[in-house]
C-alpha positions as CSV (number, residue, x, y, z in Angstrom):
1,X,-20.3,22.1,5.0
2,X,-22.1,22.7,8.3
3,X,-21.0,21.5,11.6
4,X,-23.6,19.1,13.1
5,X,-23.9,19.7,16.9
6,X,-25.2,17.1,19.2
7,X,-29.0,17.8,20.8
8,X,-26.7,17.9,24.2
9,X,-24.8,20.8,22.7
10,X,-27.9,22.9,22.0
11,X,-29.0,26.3,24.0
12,X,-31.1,25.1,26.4
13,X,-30.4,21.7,26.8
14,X,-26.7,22.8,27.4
15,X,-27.9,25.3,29.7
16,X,-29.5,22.5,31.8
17,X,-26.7,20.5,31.9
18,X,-23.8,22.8,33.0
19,X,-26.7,24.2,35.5
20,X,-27.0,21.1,36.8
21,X,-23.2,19.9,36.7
22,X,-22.6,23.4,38.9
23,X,-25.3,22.8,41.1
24,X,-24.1,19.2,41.8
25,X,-20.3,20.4,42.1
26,X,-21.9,23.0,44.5
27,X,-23.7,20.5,46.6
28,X,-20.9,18.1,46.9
29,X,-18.6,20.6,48.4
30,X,-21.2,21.7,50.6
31,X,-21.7,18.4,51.7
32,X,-18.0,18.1,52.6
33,X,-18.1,21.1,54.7
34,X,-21.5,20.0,56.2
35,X,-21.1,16.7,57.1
36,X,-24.3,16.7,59.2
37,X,-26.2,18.7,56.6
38,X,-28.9,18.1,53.9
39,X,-28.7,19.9,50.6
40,X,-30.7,19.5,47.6
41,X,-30.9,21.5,44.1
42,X,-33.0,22.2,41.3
43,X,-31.5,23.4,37.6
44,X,-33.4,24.7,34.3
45,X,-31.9,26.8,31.7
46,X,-32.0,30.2,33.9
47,X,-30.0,28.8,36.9
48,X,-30.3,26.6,39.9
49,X,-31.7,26.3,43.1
50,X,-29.8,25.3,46.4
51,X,-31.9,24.2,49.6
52,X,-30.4,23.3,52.7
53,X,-29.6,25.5,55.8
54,X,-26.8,27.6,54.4
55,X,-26.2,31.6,54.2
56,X,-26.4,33.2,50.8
57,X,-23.0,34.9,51.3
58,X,-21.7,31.7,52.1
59,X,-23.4,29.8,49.2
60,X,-22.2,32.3,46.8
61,X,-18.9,31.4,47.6
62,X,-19.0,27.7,47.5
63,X,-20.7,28.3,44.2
64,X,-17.2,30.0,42.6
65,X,-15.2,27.5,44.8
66,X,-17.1,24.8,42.8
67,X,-17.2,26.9,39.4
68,X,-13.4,27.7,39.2
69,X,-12.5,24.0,40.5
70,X,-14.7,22.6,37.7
71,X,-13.0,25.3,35.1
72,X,-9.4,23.9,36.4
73,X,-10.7,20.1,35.8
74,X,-12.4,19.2,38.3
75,X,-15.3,17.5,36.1
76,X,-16.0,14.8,38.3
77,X,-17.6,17.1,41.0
78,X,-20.6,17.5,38.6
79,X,-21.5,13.8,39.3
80,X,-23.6,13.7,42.7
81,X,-24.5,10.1,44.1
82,X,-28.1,11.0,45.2
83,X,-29.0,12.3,41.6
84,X,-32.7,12.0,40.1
85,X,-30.9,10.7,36.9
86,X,-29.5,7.3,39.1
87,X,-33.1,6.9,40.2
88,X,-34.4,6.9,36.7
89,X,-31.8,5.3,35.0
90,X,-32.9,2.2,37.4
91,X,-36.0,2.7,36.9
92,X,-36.2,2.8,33.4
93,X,-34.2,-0.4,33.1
94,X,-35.9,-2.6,35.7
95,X,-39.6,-0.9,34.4
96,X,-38.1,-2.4,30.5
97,X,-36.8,-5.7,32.2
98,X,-40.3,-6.2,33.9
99,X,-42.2,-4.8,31.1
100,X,-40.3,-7.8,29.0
101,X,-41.3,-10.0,31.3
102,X,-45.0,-9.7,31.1
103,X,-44.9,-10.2,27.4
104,X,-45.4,-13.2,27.0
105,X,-49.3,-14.6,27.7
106,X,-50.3,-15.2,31.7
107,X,-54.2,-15.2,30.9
108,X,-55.0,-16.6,34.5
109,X,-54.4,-15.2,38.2
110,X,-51.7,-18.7,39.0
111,X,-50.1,-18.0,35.8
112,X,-49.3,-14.5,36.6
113,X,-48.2,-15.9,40.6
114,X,-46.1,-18.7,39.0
115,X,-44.5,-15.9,37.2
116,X,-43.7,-13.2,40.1
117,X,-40.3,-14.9,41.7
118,X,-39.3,-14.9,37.9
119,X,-40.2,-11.2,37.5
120,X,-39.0,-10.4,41.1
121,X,-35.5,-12.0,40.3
122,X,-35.0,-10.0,36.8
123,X,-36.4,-6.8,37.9
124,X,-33.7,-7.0,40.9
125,X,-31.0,-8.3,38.9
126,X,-32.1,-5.1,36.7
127,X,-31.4,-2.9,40.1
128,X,-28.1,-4.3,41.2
129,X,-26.5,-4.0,37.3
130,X,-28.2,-0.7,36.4
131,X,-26.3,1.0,39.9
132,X,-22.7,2.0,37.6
133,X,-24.9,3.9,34.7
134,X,-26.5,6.0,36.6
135,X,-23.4,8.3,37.2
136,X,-22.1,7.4,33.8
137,X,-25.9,8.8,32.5
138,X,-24.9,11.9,34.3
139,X,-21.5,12.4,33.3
140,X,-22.3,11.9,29.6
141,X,-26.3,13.1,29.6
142,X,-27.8,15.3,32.2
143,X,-24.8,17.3,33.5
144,X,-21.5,19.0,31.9
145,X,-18.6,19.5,34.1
């Protein structure tokens, strides 16, 4: 019998995501020793990208801080707070909640108004619940500590 793997287990995609969970383990101890700074990153299957005012000696370093750290269990410092994946996350679940909302018939202009505090009170109640998956979407999705 063959082992089935999960899509998340497969070359590339699992090349993205421990790319990813080192760039964001990377950046967050960065961020700690650069209070004042700005860092971003970029991961694909080859590698990632670091930008942010920050020597390549010194960045090389942080990099195998953040690498061995997350090899001793540190997992967590793959999940980064200002992550794409938080941004879409919400946005795919307030874009579903609104997109539900418009389903049912509004065939005139004042339909559609009497409508919007409706839509504007789901899609928000959408934004405040959807903050916690997010990093959970990371953790179990888009990045491998």
């Amino acid at each position: 019998m063959s082992e089935t793997i999960s899509p998340l287990e497969w070359g590339p995609i699992s090349l993205v995501r421990r790319n990813h969970g080192l760039e964001h383990a990377t950046i967050n101890l960065m961020s700690k020793k650069y209070p004042g700074r700005s860092f971003s990153g970029h991961s694909d299957p080859k590698g990632f990208w670091i930008i942010g005012e920050i020597s390549t000696d010194e960045l090389a370093e942080i990099v195998q801080e953040a690498l061995k750290r997350m090899n001793e269990g540190e997992h967590g410092l793959a999940i980064h707070a200002h992550c794409g994946t938080n941004a879409v996350t919400t946005g795919v679940i307030a874009g579903g909640v609104a997109w539900l909302a418009t389903l049912k018939r509004a065939d005139t202009f004042e339909k559609k108004m009497d409508r919007l505090p409706w839509l504007i009170t789901l899609v928000t109640g959408a934004v405040i619940l959807s903050q916690p998956l997010g990093p959970k979407v990371q953790e179990k999705v888009t990045t491998s500590g």
